[in-house]
C-alpha positions as CSV (number, residue, x, y, z in Angstrom):
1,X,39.5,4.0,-5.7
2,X,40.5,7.2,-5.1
3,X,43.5,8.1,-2.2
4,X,42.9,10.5,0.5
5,X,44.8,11.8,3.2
6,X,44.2,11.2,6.8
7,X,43.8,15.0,7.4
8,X,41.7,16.1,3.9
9,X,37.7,16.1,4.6
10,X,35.5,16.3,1.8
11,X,32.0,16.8,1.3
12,X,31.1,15.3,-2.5
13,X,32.7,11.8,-4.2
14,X,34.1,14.1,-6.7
15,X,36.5,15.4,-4.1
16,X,34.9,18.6,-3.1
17,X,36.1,19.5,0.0
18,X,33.9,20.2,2.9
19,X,35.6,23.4,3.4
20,X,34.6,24.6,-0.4
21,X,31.1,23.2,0.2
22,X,30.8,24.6,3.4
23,X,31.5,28.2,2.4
24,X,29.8,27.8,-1.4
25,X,26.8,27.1,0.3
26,X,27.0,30.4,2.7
27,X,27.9,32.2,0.1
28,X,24.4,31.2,-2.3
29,X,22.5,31.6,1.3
30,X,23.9,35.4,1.8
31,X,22.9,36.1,-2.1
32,X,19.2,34.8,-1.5
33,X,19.3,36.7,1.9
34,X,20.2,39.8,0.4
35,X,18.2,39.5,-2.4
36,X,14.7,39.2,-0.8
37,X,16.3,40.8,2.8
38,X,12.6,43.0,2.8
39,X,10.4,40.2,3.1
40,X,12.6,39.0,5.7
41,X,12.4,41.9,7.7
42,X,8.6,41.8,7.3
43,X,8.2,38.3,8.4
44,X,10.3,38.6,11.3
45,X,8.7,42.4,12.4
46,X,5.0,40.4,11.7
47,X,6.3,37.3,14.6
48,X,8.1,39.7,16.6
49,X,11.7,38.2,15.7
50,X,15.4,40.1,15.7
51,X,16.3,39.9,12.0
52,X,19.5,39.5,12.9
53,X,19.0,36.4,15.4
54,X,17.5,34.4,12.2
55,X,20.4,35.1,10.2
56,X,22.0,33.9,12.9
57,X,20.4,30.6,13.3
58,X,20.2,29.9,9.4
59,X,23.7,30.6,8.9
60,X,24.3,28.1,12.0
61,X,22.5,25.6,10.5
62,X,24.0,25.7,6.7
63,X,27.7,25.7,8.5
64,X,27.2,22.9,10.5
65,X,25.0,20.8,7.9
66,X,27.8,18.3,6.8
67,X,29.9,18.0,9.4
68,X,29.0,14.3,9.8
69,X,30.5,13.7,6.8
70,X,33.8,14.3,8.8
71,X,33.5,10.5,10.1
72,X,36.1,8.3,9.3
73,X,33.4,5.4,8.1
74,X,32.0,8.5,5.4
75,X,35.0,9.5,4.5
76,X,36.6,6.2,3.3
77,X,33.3,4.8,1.7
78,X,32.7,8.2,-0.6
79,X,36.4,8.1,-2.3
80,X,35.2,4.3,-3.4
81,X,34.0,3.5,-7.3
82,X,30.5,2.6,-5.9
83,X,30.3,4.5,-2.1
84,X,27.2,3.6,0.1
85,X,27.1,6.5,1.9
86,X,26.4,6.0,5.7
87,X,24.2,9.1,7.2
88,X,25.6,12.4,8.0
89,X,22.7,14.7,9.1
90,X,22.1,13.3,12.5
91,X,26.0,13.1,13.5
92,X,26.0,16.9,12.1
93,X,23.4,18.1,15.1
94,X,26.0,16.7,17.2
95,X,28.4,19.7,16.4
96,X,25.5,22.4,16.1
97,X,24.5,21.8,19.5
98,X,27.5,22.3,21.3
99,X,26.8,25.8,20.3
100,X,24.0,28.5,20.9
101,X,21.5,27.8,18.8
102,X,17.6,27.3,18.2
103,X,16.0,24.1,18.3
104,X,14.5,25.2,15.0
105,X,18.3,25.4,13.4
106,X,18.9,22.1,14.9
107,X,16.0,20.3,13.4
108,X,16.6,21.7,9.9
109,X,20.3,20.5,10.2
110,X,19.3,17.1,10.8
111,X,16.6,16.7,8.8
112,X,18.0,18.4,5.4
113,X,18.0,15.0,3.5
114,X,14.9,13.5,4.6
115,X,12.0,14.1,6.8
116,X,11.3,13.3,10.5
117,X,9.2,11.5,11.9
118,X,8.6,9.4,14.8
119,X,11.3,6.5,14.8
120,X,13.9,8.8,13.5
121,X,17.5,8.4,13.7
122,X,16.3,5.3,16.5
123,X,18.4,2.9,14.6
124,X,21.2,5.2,13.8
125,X,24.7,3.7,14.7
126,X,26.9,5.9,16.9
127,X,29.8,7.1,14.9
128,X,33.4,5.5,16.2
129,X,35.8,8.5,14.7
130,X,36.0,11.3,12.8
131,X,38.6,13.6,11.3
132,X,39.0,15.5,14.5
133,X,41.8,17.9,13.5
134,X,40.3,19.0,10.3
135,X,37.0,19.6,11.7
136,X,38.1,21.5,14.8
137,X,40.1,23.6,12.9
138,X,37.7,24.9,10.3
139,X,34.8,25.1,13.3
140,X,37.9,27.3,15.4
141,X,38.5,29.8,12.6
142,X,35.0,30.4,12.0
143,X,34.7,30.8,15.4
144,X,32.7,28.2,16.9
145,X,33.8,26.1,19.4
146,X,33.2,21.4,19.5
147,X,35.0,18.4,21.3
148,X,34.7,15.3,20.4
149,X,34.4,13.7,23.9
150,X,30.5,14.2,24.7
151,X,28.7,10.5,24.5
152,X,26.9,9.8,21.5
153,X,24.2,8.5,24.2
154,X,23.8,11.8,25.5
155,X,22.8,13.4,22.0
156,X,20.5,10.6,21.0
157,X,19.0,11.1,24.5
158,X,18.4,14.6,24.2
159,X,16.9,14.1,20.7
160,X,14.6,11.5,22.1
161,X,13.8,13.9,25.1
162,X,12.8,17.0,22.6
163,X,10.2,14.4,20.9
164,X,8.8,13.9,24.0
165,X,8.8,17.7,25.0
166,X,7.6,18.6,21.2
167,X,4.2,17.2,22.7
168,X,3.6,20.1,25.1
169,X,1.6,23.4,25.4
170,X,5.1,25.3,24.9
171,X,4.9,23.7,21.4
172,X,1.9,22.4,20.6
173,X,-1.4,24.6,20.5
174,X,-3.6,24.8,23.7
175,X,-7.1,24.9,21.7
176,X,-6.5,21.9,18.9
177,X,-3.3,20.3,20.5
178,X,-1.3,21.1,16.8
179,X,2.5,22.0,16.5
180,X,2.4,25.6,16.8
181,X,1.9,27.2,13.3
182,X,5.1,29.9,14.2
183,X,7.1,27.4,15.2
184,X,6.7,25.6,12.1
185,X,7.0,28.2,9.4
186,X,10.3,29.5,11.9
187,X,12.0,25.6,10.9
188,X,10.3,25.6,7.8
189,X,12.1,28.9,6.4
190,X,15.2,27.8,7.7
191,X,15.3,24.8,6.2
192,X,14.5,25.9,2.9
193,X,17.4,28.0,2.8
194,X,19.7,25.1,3.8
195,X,18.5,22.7,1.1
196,X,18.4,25.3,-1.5
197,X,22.1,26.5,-0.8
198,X,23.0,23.2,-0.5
199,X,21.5,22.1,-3.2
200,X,22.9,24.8,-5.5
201,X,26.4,24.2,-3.9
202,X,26.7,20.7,-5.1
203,X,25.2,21.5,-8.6
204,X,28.0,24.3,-9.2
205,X,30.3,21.6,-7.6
206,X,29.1,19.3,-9.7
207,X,29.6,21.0,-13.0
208,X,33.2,23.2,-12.0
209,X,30.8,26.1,-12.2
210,X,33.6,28.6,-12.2
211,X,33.3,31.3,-8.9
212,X,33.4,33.9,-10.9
213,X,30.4,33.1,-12.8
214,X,28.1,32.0,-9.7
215,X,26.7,35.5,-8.8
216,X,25.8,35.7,-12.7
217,X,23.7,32.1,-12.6
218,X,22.2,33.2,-9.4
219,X,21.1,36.3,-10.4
220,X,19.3,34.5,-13.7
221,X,18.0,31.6,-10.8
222,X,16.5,33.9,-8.6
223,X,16.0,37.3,-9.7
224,X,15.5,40.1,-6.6
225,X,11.6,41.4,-6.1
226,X,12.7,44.9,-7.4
227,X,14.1,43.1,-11.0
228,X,10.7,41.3,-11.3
């Protein structure tokens, strides 16, 4: 078993912190931006959407992603030989939405390791601590602002209250009573550039990829429009 410090947070078993992952995966999600940023632009000019809100709300979502693994109960069972990993996605919403944010960002934060559906997150335990110094640090410098004194109720409350919401004509079409189709390509784009990024993180990670050859695989991974 490995030893950590009451203060270190990491994101991977392999002792990645959540810091490194954290900014790795912003980093691959500003190169994918900027390398198809037209299609962007003509997505969000087509649904009548500030280009620079949805940066705004993907970037939200990718920082925010794995915060949960900040719980005490994560932390000590991913430095052990054999970890079973408690979940992390729901208990990261709880930090996104202390801040000004989309619904759409919220859903893809807590649903980037598995779908939702209707009983989700209804048997979820309520975390008891978390690395509180470590995680309000990093959030502070990047300049967004949690406490760790709102009730766990509360969240799961609200979460239980937007299901219920989801079912009206705000969200759901008036003619065929479907979730409206913006609204679902809006979470659907900003979830894909989470679990992408994320996803490409924890293989660099993984491997000690070193940074200075990242732009290079990423360029081979996903060439621009103009290269093709």
């Amino acid at each position: 078993m490995n030893i950590l410090s009451s203060y270190e947070t990491i994101a991977k078993s392999n002792g990645t912190s959540l810091r490194k992952h954290t900014n790795d995966a912003l980093n691959i999600s500003n190169y994918l931006i900027s390398s198809n940023k037209e299609i962007l632009k003509n997505w969000c000019e087509l649904n009548g959407i500030d280009i620079r809100m949805l940066l705004k709300e993907i970037n939200i979502a990718i920082f925010f992603h794995d915060f949960g693994k900040g719980a005490i109960k994560w932390q000590k069972e991913a430095i052990k030989e054999e970890p079973h990993l408690p979940p992390h996605a729901a208990y990261s919403g709880y930090f996104l939405f202390q801040n000004e944010a989309d619904f759409c960002s919220h859903l893809a934060c807590i649903s980037h390791h598995s779908l939702l559906t209707e009983y989700s997150f209804d048997k979820v335990p309520y975390p008891k601590s978390f690395n509180e110094e470590y995680l309000l640090e990093f959030a502070t410098k990047n300049k967004y602002k949690i406490v760790f004194n709102i009730p766990w109720r509360n969240y799961f409350e609200g979460l239980k209250n937007f299901k219920k919401e989801s079912q009206s004509l705000n969200v759901r079409n008036k003619w065929n009573n479907q979730i409206d189709t913006y609204f679902k390509a809006k979470y659907c784009l900003i979830l894909s550039y989470l679990t992408t990024s994320d996803g490409i993180a924890s293989k660099i990670e993984e491997e000690n990829i070193p940074d200075t050859d990242v732009n290079n695989i990423l360029t081979k991974w996903f060439p621009s429009p103009l290269d093709i």
